[in-house]
C-alpha positions as CSV (number, residue, x, y, z in Angstrom):
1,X,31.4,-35.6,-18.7
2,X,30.9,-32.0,-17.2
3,X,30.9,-29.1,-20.4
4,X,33.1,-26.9,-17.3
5,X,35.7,-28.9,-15.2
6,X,37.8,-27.2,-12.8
7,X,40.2,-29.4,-10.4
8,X,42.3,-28.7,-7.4
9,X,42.7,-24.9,-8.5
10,X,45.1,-22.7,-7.1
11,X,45.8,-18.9,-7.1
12,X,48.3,-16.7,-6.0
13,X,49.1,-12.9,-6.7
14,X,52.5,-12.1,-6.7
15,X,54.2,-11.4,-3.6
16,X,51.3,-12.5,-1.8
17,X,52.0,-14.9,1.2
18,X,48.8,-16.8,1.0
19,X,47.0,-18.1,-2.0
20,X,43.9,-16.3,-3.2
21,X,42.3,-19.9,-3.1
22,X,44.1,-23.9,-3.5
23,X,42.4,-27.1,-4.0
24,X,39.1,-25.7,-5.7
25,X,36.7,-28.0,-7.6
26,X,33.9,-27.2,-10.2
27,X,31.7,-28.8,-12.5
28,X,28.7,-27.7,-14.8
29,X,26.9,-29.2,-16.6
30,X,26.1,-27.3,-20.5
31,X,23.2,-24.6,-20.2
32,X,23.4,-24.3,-17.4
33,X,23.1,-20.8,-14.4
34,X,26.1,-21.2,-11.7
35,X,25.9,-18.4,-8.9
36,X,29.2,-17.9,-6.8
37,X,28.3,-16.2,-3.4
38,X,30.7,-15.7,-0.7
39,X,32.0,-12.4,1.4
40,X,33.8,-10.0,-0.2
41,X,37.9,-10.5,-0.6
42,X,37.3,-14.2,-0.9
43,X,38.5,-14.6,-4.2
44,X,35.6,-15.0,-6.6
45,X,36.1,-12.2,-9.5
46,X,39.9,-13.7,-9.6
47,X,38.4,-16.9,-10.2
48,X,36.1,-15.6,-12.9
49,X,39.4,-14.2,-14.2
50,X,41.3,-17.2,-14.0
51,X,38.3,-19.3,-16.0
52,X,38.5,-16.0,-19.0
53,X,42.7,-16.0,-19.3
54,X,42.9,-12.6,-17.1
55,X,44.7,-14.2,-14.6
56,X,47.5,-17.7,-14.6
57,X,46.9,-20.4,-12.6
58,X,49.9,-21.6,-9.6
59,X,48.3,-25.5,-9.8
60,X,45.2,-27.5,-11.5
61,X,43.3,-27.1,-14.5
62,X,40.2,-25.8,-15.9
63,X,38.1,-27.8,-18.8
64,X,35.6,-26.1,-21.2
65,X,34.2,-29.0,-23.2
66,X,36.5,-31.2,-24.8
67,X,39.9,-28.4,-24.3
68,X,41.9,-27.7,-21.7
69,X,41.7,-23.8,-21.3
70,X,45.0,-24.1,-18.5
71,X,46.6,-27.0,-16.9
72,X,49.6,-26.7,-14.3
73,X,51.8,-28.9,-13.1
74,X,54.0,-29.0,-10.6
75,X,54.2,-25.0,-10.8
76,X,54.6,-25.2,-14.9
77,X,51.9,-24.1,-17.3
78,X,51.5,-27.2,-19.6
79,X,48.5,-25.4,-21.3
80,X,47.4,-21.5,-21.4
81,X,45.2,-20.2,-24.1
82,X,45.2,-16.8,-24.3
83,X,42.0,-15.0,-23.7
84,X,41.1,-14.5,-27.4
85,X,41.6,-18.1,-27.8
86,X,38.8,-19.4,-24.7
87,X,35.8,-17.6,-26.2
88,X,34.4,-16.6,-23.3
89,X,32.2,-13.6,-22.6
90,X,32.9,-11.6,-19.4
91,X,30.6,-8.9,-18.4
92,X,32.0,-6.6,-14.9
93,X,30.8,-5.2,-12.2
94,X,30.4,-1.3,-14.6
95,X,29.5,-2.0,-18.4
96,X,32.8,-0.6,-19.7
97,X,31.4,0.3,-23.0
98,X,33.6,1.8,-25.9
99,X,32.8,5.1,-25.2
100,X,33.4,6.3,-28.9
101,X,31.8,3.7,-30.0
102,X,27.7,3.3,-30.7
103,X,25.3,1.3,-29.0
104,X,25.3,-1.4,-32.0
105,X,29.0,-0.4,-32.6
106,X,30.0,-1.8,-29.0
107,X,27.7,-4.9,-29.5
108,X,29.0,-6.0,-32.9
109,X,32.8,-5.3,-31.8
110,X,33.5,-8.8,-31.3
111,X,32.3,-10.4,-34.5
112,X,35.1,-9.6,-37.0
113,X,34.7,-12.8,-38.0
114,X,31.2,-12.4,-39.5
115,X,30.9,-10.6,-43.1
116,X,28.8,-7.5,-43.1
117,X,25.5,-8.9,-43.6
118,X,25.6,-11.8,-40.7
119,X,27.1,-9.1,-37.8
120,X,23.9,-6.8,-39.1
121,X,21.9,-9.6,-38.5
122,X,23.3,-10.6,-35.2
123,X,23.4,-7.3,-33.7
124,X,19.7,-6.6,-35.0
125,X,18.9,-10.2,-32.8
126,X,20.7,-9.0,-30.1
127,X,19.1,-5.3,-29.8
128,X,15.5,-7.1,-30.3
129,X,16.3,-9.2,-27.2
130,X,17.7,-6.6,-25.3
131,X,14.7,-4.3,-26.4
132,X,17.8,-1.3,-27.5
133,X,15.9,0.4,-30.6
134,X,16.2,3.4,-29.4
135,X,19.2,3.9,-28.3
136,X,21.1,1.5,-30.9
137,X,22.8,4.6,-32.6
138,X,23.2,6.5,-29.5
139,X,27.0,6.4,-27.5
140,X,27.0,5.0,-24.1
141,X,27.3,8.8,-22.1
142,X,23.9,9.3,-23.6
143,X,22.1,6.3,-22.6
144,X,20.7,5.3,-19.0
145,X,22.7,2.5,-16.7
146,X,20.1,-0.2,-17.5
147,X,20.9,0.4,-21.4
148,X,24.4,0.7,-20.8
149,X,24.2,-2.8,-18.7
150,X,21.9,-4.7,-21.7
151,X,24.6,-3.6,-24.3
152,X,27.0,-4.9,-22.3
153,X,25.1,-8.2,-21.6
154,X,24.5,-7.9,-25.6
155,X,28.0,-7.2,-26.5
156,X,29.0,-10.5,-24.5
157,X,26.8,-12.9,-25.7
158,X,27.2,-11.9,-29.8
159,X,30.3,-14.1,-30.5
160,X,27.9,-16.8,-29.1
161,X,30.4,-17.7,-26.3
162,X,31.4,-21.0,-24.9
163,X,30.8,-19.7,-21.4
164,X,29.1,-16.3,-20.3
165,X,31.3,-15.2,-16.4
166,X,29.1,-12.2,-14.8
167,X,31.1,-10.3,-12.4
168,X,28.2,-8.4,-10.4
169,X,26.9,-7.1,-13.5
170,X,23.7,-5.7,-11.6
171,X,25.5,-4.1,-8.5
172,X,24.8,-0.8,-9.1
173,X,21.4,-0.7,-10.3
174,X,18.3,0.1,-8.2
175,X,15.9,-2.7,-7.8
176,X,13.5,-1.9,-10.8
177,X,16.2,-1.9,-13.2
178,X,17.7,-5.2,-11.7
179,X,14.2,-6.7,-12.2
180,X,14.0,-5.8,-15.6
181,X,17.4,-6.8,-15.9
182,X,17.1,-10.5,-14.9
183,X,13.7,-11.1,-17.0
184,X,16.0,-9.8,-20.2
185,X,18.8,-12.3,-18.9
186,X,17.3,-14.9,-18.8
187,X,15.4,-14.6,-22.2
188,X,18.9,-14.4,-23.8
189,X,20.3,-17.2,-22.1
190,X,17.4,-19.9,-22.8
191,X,17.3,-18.2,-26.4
192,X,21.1,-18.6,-27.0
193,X,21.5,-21.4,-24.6
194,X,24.5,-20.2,-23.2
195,X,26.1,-21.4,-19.8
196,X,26.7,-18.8,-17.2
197,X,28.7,-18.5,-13.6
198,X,27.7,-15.0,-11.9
199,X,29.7,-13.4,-9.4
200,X,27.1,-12.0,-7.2
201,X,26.0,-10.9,-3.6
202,X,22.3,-10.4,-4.3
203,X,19.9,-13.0,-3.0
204,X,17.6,-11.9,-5.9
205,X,19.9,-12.4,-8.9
206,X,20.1,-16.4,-7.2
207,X,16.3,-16.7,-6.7
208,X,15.8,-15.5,-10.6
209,X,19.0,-16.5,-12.5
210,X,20.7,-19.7,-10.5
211,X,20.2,-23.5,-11.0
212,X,23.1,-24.2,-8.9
213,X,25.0,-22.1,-6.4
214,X,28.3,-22.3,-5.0
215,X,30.1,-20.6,-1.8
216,X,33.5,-19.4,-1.9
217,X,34.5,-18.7,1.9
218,X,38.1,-19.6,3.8
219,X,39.6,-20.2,0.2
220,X,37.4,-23.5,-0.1
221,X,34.3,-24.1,-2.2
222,X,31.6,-25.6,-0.3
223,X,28.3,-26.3,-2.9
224,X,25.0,-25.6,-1.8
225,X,22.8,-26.5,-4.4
């Protein structure tokens, strides 16, 4: 069995005449690096949005191990865990960082679970990784775009989520930056063996980040690789 199963999804905003996307199918395998390519308006950030809770779904269901995160049928949510519930880490397009919050603040926001010590010691892992020592009691407006994007990156993967969705996190970053980017990415991921789907339109984040890649074009998915 797949870790990620999505089947026969559908999408629609309201009032919309025409579905953001029907009948799409997924699977991924644990660990694994998806990349979802396609033109722009297609439908692939509402998708990563559907998959994190952002969104509700018209028909289908989407699997994440042995749970069912939504499941529709016949127009009726039968299952819909909230976001909080899926524990999924979702990184956009611009970092959104807690602006009156520090750079460790905004990493170790999402581990109220942990006592003192253990969210110390996670954040300290994370800011190692993400090579943020300098900055980690800085707040975002006094950091650079690359250190705003690794905290970000950082602040998704402390929880140590089920799934990691990357909406264009590297869009507005100048080619050195994205470089250094990826080769901190992917450290993470094979570190915390997390399994990602990225949003992207970059031919470098697939050559560096994706095992498999996906198209989302005409509201079908058509798999490439």
């Amino acid at each position: 069995m797949s870790y990620l199963e999505i089947k026969k999804l559908q999408h629609s905003y309201p009032k919309s005449e025409e579905p953001t996307f029907s009948n799409i199918s997924l699977t991924l395998d644990k660990n694994s690096t998806l990349a979802i390519i396609g033109p722009s308006g297609e439908g692939k950030s509402t998708l990563l949005r559907c998959i994190a809770g952002f969104e509700n779904i018209q028909d289908g269901s989407i699997q994440l191990g042995e749970n069912y995160l939504c499941k529709s049928t016949n127009s009726s949510l039968s299952t819909n865990l909230p976001p909080e519930q899926r524990n999924i880490g979702i990184v956009p397009q611009n970092s959104c960082l807690f602006p009156h919050l520090t750079i460790s603040e905004n990493i170790a926001f999402g581990l109220f679970k942990l006592n003192k010590s253990e969210r110390e010691t996670r954040v300290n892992e994370l800011i190692e990784v993400m090579q943020l020592t300098k900055c980690r009691n800085s707040y975002a407006h006094e950091t650079s775009g690359g250190q705003q994007q690794r905290a970000a990156l950082a602040r998704a993967l402390a929880p140590k989520p089920k799934l990691l969705l990357l909406d264009e996190p590297f869009a507005n970053l100048d080619n050195e930056l994205k470089t250094h980017l990826h080769d901190f990415l992917n450290t993470a991921l094979k570190q915390e063996g997390i399994t990602t789907i990225m949003v992207t339109h970059s031919q470098r984040d697939v050559e560096k980040l994706a095992k498999h890649i996906v198209e989302l074009k005409d509201k079908k998915m058509n798999i490439l690789k």
